[in-house]
C-alpha positions as CSV (number, residue, x, y, z in Angstrom):
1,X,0.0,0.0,0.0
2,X,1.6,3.7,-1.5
3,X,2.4,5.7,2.3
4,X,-0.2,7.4,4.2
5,X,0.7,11.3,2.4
6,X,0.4,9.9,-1.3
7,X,-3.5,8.3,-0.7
8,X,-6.5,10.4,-1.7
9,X,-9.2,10.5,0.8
10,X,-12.0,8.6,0.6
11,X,-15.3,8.2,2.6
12,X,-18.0,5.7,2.6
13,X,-20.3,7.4,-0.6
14,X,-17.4,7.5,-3.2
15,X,-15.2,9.9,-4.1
16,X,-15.7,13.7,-2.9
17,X,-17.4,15.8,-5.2
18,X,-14.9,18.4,-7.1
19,X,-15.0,21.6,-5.3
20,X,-17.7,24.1,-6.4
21,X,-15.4,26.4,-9.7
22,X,-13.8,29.5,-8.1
23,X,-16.0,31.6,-10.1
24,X,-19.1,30.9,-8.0
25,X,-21.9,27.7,-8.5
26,X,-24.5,27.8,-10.6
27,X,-27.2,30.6,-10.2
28,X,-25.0,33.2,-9.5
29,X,-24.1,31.9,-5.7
30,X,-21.4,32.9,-3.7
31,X,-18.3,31.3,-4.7
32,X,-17.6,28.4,-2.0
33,X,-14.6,28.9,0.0
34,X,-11.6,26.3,-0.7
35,X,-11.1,23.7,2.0
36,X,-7.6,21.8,3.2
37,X,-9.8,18.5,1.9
38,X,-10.4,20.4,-1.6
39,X,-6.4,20.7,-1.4
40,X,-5.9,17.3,-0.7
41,X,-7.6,15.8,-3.4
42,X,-6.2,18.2,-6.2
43,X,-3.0,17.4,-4.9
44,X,-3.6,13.8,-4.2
45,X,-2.5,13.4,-0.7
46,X,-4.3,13.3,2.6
47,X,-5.9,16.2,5.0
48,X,-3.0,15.0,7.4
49,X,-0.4,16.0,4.7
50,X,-1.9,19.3,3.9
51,X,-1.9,20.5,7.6
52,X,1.6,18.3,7.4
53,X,3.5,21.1,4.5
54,X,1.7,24.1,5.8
55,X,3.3,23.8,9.3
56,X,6.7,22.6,8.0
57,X,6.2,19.1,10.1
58,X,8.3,16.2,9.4
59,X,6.4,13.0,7.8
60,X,5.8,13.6,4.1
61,X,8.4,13.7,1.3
62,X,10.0,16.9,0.1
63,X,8.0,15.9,-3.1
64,X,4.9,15.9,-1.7
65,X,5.4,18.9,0.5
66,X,6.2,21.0,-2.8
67,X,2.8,19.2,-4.7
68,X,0.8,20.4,-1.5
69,X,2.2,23.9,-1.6
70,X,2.1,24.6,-5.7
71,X,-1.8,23.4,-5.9
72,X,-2.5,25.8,-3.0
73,X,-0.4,29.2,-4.6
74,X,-1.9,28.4,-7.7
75,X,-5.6,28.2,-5.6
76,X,-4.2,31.2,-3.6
77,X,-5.3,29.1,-1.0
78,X,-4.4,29.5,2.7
79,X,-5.3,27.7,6.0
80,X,-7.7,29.3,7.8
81,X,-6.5,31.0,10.7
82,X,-9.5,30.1,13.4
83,X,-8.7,26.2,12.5
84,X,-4.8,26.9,12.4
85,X,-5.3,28.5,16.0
86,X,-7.8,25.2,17.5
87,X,-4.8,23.2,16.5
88,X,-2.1,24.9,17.7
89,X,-0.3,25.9,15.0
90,X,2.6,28.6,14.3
91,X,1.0,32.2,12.9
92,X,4.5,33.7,11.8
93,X,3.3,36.5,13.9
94,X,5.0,38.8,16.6
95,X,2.5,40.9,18.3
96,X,3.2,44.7,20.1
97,X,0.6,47.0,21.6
98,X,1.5,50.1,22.6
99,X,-0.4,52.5,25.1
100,X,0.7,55.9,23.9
101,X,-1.0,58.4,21.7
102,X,-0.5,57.7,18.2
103,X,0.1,61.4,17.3
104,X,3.0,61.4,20.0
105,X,4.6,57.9,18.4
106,X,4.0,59.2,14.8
107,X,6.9,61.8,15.9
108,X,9.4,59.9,17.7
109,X,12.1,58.4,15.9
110,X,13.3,55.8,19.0
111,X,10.2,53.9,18.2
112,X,11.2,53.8,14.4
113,X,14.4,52.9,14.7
114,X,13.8,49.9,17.3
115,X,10.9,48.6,15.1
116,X,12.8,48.6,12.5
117,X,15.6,46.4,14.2
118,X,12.8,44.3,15.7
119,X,11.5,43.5,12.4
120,X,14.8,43.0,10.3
121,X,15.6,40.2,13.0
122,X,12.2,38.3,12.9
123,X,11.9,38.9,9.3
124,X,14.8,36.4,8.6
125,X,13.1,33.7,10.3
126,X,10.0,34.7,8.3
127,X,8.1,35.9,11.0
128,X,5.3,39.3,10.7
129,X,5.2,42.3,13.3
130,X,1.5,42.7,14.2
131,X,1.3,46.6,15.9
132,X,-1.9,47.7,17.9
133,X,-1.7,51.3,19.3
134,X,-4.3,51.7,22.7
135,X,-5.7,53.9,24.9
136,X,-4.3,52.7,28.0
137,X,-3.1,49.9,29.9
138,X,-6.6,48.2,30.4
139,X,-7.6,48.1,26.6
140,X,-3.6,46.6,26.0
141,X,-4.3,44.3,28.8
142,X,-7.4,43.3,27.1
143,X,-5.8,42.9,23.9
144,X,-3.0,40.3,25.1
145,X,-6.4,38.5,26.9
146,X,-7.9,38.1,23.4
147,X,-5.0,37.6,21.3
148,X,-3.7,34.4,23.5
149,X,-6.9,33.3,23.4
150,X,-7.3,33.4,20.1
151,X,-3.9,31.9,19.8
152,X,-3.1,35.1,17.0
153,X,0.6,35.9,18.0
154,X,3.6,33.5,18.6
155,X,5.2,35.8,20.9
156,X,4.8,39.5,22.3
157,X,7.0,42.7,22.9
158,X,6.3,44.0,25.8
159,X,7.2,48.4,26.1
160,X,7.0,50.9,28.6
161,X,7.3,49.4,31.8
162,X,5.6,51.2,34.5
163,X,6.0,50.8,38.5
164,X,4.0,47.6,40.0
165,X,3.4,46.5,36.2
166,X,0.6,43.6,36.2
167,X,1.3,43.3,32.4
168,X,4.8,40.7,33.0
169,X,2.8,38.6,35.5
170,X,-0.2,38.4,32.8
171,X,1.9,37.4,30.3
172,X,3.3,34.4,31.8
173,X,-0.1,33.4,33.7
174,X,-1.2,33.4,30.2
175,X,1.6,31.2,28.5
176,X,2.5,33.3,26.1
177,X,5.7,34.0,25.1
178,X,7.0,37.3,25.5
179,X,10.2,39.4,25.8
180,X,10.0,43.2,28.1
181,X,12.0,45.7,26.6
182,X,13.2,47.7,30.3
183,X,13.2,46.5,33.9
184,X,16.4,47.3,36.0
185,X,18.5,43.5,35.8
186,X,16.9,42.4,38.8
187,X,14.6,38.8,37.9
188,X,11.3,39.8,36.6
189,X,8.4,36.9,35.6
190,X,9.9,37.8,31.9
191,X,12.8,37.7,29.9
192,X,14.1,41.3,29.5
193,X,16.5,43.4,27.8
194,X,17.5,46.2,29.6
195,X,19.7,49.8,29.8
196,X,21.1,50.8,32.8
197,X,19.3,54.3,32.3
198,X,20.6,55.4,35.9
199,X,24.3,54.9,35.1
200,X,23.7,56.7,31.6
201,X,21.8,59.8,33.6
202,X,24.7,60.3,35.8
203,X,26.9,60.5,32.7
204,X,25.1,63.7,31.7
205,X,24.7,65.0,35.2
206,X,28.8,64.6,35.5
207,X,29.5,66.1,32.3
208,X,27.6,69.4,33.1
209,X,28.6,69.9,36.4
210,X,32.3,69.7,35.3
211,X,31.5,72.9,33.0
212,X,30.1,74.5,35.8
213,X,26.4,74.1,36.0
214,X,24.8,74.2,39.4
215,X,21.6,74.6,38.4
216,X,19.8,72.5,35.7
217,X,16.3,71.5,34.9
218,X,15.2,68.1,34.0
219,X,12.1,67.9,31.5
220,X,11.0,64.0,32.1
221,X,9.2,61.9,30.6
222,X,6.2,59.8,32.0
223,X,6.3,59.4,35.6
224,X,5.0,55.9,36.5
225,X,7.5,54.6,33.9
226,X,10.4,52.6,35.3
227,X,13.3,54.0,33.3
228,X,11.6,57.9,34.1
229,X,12.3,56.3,37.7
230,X,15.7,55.2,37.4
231,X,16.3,58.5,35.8
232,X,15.1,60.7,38.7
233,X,16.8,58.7,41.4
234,X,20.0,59.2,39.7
235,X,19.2,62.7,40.0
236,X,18.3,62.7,43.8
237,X,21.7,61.0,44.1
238,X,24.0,63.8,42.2
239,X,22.6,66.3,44.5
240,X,24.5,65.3,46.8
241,X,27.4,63.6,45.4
242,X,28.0,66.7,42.5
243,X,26.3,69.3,44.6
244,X,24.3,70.4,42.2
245,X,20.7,71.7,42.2
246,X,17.9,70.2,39.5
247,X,14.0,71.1,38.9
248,X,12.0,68.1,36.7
249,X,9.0,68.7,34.9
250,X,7.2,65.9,34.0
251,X,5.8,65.3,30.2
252,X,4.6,63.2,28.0
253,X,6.9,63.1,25.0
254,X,5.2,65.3,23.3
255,X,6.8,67.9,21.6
256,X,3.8,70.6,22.3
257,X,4.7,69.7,26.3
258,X,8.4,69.5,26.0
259,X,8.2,73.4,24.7
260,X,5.9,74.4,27.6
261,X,7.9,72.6,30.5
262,X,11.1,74.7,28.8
263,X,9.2,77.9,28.9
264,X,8.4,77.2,32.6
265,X,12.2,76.6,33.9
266,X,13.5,79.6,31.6
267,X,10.8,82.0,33.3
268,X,12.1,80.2,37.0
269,X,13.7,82.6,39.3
270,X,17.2,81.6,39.8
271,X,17.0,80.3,36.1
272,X,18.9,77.1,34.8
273,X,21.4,77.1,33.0
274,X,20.9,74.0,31.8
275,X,18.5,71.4,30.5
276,X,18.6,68.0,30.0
277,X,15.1,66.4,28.2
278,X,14.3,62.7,28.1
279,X,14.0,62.6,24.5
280,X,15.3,64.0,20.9
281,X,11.7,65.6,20.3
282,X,11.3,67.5,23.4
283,X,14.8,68.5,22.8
284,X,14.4,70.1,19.5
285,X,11.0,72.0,20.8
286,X,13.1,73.1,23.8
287,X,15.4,74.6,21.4
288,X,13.0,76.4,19.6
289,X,11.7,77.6,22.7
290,X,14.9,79.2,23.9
291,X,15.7,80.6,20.4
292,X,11.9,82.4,20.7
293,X,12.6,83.7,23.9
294,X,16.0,85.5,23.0
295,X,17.9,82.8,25.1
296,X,20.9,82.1,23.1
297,X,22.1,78.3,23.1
298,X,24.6,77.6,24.6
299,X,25.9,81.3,25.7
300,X,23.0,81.1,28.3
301,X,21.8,78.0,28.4
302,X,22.6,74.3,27.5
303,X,20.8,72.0,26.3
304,X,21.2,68.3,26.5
305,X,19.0,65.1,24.8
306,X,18.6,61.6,26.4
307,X,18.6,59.9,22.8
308,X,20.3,60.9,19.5
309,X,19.0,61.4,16.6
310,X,18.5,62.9,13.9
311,X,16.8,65.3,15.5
312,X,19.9,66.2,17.2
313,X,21.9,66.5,14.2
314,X,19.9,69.5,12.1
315,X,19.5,71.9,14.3
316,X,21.7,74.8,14.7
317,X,23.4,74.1,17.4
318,X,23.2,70.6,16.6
319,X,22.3,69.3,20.3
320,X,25.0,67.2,22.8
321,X,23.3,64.4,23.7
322,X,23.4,60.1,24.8
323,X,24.0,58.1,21.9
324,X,22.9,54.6,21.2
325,X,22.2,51.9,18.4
326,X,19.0,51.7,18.8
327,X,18.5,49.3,15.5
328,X,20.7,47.2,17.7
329,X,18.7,47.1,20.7
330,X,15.5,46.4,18.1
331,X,17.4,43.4,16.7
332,X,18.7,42.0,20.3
333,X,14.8,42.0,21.7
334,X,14.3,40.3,18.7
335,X,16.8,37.8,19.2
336,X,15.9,37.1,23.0
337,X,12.3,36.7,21.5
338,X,13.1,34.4,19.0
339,X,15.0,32.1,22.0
340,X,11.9,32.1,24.3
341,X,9.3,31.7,21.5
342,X,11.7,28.1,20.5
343,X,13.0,27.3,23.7
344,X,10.7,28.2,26.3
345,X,13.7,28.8,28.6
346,X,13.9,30.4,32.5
347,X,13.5,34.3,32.3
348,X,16.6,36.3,32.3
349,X,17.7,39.9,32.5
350,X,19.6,40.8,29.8
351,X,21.8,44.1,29.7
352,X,22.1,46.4,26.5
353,X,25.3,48.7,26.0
354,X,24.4,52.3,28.1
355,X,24.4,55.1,25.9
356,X,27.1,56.9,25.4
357,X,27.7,60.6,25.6
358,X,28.6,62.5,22.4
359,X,28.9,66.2,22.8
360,X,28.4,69.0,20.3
361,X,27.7,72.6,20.0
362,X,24.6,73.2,22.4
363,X,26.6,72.9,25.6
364,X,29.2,75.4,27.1
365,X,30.1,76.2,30.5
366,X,27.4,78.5,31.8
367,X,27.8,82.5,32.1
368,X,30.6,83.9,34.3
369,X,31.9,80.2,35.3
């Protein structure tokens, strides 16, 4: 008897009736959809075998596996993706939902640049980024509820992480596979990559209180998020150490509150006489800002960014600021991903390079110093 994969199904009436013509039946009806069983008989091979080539299983020949796969392209036929999700199968699909307004992501080029590092790295093991943009934690949270039910994603990006975060804990409880992109090294219910974002704050902090500066302002980003934390307590701790004094004003990224928190210290009675700002696009509004106000950069004030881009680079001064490949940290979460979506292994913390600092024209010692 010829194996299992090369023996048309059969049932107890006869043969199956061909599949209804992809043009529609008779009558003008709806065209029927295609089934795996229509696929198996065209190609002459079992249901088995069809489910068989389409999750790249051993136990057919490399033959059949190409039969099964030419009949479907030429049907533009693909397994439906409820039945592909009872069975368990692989959806070639890494999901991310972020809880940010899309107006404030649509400007930031961080999120660009690690997306497109992310992707590059899944994309060689054929694998789709699937991106959702929320409201607020509780709509993401019921996101990864529905998608791991569903079974839609193989694995999951996790961003942003705040203080007490449930999301990590959820995750696992829900078996799904998932990588955080933060924490702080310590163990965490997830694998995680991570930047030491307290060692690269007290970089900057160094830097300008060797030119001089005693007193700086600090405009933040989002409070409750861990790395905003890590930030500020390296603050707290140059007071003392560097003997410096620094006001922070919290934001949201956006460049619209990035140029009022600037307006605010400038106005401030001693004013700063520096300003360090937790991202490239609050950076370039607080330069603006300054330049509006007749406060020339950096003969009265300095002005420092947490990332580097390019951003940083066009204006005039082009802006000092913490440099980093963040490609390379979007193609090392990948990586970690990729491990825990195969292997299932125990969570670890894993530590990116910290940002380093480059300096350039928007920084000087401040006035009489």
């Amino acid at each position: 008897m010829p194996p299992n994969d090369q023996v048309p199904p059969q049932d107890s009436d006869g043969p199956p009736e061909p599949p209804e013509p992809l043009g529609g039946a008779a009558g003008g009806a709806a065209p029927a959809r295609l089934r795996s069983t229509d696929i198996a008989r065209l190609a002459g091979v079992s249901v088995s075998a069809v489910s068989l080539a389409f999750n790249a299983r051993p136990g057919i020949s490399d033959a059949t596996r190409k039969r099964i796969l030419q009949v479907a392209e030429e049907l533009n036929w693909r397994p439906h993706r409820a039945a592909r999700a009872l069975k368990g199968a692989n959806n070639d699909v890494a999901g991310i939902v972020i809880a940010r307004p899309a107006r404030t992501l649509g400007v930031e080029p961080f999120f660009a640049h690690f997306l497109s590092g992310l992707q590059s790295r899944l994309s060689n093991e054929g694998i789709a980024t699937q991106l959702l943009i929320v409201e607020d934690t509780e709509a993401e949270v019921a996101v990864y509820r529905r998608w791991a039910a569903e079974n839609r994603v193989d694995g999951l990006v996790l961003l942003d992480l705040t203080v007490d975060d449930v999301r990590p804990r959820l995750l696992a409880d829900l078996r799904v596979p998932a990588v955080i992109l933060g924490g702080h090294g310590a163990p965490l219910p997830l694998t995680s990559v991570w930047v030491d974002d307290h060692a690269a704050m007290t970089r900057i902090l160094e830097y300008l209180a060797g030119l001089g500066h005693r007193f700086i302002g600090h405009v933040s980003g989002i409070p409750s998020y861990q790395h905003t934390r890590r930030r500020l307590r390296a603050i707290g701790d140059a007071r003392e150490s560097l003997g410096i004094d620094i006001a922070s004003v919290a934001t949201d990224y956006s460049d619209t509150q990035g140029a009022s928190a600037t307006r605010r210290l400038l106005e401030a009675s001693p004013r700063c006489t520096a300003i360090i700002y937790d991202s490239d696009v609050m950076a370039g509004a607080g330069l603006g800002v300054a330049t509006e106000m007749g406060v020339p950069v950096p003969g009265e004030v300095s002005i420092v960014s947490f990332d580097d881009s390019i951003l940083t680079h066009l204006p005039h001064p082009p802006i000092t600021a913490l440099t980093r490949d963040t490609y390379a940290l979007g193609t090392l979460t990948a990586t970690e991903l990729l491990h825990t979506m195969a292997e299932r292994p125990e969570p670890r913390a894993v530590q990116a390079p910290t940002p380093e600092l480059v300096v350039r024209g928007s920084t000087a010692p401040p006035p009489g110093a």
